[in-house]
C-alpha positions in Angstrom: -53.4 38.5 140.6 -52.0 38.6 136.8 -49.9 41.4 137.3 -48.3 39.9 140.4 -47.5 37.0 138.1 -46.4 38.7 135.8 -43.9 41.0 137.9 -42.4 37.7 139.6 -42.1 36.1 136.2 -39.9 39.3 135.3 -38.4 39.0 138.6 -37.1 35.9 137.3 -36.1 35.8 134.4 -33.9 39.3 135.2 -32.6 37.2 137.9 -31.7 33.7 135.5 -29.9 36.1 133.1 -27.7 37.5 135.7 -26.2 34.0 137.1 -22.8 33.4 136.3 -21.0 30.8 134.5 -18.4 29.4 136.3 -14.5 28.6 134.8 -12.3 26.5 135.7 -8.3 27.7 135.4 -6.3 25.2 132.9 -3.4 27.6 132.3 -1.2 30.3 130.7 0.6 30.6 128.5 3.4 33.5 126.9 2.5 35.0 123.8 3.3 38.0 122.1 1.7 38.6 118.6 -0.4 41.6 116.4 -3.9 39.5 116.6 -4.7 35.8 117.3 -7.0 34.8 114.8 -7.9 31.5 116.3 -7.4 28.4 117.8 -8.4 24.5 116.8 -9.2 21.7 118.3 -5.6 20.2 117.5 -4.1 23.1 119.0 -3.1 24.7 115.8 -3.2 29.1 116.2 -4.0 31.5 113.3 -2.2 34.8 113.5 -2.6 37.7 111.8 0.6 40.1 112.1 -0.2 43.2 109.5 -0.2 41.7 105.9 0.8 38.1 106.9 -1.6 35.2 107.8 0.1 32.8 110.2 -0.8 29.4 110.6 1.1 27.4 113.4 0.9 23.6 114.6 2.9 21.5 116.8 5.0 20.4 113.7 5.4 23.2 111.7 4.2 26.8 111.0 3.1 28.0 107.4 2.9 31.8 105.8 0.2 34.1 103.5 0.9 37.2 102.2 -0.4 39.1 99.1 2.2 42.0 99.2 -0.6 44.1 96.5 -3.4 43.5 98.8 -1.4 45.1 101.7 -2.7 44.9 105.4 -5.2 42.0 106.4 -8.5 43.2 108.0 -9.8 39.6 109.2 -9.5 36.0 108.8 -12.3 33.6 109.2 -11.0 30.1 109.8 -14.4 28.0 110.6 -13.6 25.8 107.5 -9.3 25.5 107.4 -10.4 24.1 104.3 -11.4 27.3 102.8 -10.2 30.1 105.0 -11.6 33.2 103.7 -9.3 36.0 104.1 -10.4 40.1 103.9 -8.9 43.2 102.4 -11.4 45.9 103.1 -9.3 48.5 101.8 -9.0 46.6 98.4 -13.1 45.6 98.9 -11.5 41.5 98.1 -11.7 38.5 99.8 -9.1 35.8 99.0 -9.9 31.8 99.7 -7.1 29.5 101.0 -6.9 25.7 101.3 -5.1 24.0 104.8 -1.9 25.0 103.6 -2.5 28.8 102.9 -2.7 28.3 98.8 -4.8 30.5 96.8 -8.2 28.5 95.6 -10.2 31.4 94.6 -10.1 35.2 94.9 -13.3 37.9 95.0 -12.5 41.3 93.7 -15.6 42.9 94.7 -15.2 45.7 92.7 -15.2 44.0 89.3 -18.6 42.6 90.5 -21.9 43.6 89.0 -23.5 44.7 90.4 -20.9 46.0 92.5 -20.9 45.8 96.6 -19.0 47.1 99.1 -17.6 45.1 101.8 -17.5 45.7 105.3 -17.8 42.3 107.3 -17.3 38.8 105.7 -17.7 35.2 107.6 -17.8 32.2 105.7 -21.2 30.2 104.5 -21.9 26.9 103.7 -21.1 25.3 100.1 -19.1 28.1 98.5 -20.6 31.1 99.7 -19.7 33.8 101.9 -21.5 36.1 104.7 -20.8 39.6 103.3 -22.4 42.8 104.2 -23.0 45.4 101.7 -22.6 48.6 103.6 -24.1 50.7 100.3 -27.2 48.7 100.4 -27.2 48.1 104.7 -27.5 44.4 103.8 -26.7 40.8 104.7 -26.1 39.1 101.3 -25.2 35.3 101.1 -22.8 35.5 98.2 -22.1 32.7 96.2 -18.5 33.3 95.1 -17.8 30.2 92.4 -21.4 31.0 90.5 -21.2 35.0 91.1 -24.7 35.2 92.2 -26.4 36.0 95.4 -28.8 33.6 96.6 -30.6 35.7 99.7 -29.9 39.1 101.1 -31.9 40.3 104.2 -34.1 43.9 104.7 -31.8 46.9 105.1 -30.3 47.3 108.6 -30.4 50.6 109.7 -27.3 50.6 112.7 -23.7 50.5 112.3 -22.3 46.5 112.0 -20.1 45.9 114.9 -19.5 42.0 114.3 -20.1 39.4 112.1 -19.9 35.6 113.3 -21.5 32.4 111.3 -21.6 28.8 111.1 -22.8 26.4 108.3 -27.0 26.8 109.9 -26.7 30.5 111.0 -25.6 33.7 110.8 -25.0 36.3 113.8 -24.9 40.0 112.7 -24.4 42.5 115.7 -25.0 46.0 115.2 -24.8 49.1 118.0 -28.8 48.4 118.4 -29.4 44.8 118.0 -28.5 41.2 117.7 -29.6 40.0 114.4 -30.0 35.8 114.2 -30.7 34.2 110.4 -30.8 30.9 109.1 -29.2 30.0 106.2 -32.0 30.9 103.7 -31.7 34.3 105.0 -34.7 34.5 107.6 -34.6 36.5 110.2 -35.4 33.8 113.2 -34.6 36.2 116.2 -33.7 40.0 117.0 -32.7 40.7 120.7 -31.8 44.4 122.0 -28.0 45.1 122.2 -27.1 46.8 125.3 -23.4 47.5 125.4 -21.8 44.1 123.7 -19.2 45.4 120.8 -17.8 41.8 119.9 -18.7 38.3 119.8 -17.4 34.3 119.1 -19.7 31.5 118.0 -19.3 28.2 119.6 -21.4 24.9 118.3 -24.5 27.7 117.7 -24.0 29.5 121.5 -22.6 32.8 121.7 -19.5 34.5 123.6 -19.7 38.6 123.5 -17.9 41.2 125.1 -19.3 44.3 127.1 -16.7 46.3 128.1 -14.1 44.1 129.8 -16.2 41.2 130.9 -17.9 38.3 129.0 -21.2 36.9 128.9 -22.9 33.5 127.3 -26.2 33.5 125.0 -26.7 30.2 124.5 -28.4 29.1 121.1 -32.3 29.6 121.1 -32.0 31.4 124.3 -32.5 35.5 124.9 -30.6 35.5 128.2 -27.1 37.1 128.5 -24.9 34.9 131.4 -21.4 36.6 132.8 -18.5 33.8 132.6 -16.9 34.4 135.8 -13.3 35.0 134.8 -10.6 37.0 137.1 -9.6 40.6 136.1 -8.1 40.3 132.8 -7.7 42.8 130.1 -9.2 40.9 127.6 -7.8 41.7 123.6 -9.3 38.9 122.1 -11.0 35.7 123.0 -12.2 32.6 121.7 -14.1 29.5 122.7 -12.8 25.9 121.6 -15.6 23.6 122.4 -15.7 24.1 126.0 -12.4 25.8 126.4 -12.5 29.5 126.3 -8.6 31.7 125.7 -8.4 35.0 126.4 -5.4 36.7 125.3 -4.1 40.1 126.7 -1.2 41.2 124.2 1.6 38.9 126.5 -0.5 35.9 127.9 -3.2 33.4 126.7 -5.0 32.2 129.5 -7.2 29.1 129.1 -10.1 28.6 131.3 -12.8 25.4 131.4 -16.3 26.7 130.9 -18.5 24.9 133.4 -21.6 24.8 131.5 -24.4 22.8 133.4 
């Protein structure tokens, strides 16, 4: 009688993590640009087009460039307030303010003791998510005080993505989804099987397996498909419940229907 339980509790729960999400079409739009960073609330885009930073608003549109840096490898604009901006192939992360001006800039390899950079997101306070690919670590840097307040067990997979807010941290690797708080601890370790990106929305997950999204909302270990229509899907993003997809010409906008 227990292991016919247990089989229909299985049964189940293979079943609940297989039910869409359902999306409701707002619109498209034309749009043609190297990478979309992100989007806002108040409907102000981030772009990244080689070694420039983009930021555009209904009113106006502002510029970053650091022409000895070169090429930008990501932006993370969770706080506009401190945008944290990478240069992997310098091992330096740059910090702007809301209008794109230098407030403080991480040269890595002047560090002691020094770390290698291969995925950044911002913290809370002044600190940054880095991982330090020489030790296989998370570290929680702080930048303004130089010292690094946690750093997790070595991780033993290649990082594919790196997503955090101001209470947690999402590390993906090609084996695992790695969940932290942030003091560091490791609250929750689920087996990949096939995502290679993700986006964080109010502590829920978006990811992306091949060309199709699914939903892992917070505390939960069950993967939903958003029902979208056959798009090639470059990059997405979820704006409170309003999810873009961009496909190198169009930015679709779809309502998540979350119950």
């Amino acid at each position: 009688m227990k292991y016919i339980n247990y089989l229909f509790l299985m049964l189940t729960l293979a079943l609940s993590a297989q039910q869409p999400i359902e999306t409701k079409f707002i619109k498209k739009t034309s749009l043609q640009t190297e990478s979309l960073v992100s989007i806002d609330n108040f409907k102000t885009f981030y772009f990244l087009n080689a070694s420039v930073l983009e930021k555009k608003d209904p009113d106006k549109t502002i510029t970053y460039s650091n022409v000895q840096l070169g090429d930008i490898t990501s932006a993370n604009t969770y706080n506009p307030l401190k945008i944290n901006i990478f240069y992997r192939d310098f091992n330096t992360v740059v910090i702007l303010d809301n209008r794109l001006a230098e407030i403080f800039k991480i040269d890595f390899n002047n560090l002691t003791p020094y770390k290698s950079i291969s995925h950044v997101s911002t913290g809370h306070d002044n600190t940054l998510w880095v991982f330090n690919q020489d030790t296989q670590q998370l570290e929680l840097y702080d930048y303004k005080a130089n010292t690094t307040r946690t750093k997790t067990l070595p991780i033993a997979s290649t990082v594919m993505d790196l997503k955090s807010n101001y209470n947690y941290c999402w590390l993906l690797t090609n084996t695992h989804l790695y969940i932290y708080n942030y003091f560091g601890s490791l609250i929750r370790k689920i087996e990949n099987n096939g995502f290679t990106s993700m986006v964080e929305t109010n502590g829920n997950l978006v990811l992306k397996k091949d060309n199709v999204l699914y939903f892992l909302k917070k505390n939960t270990e069950a993967f939903h498909p958003i029902a979208t229509p056959n798009l090639l899907i470059k990059q997405f993003f979820v704006t409170n419940e309003t999810l873009y997809i961009y496909n190198d010409k169009t930015l679709s906008e779809y309502q998540i229907l979350i119950n």
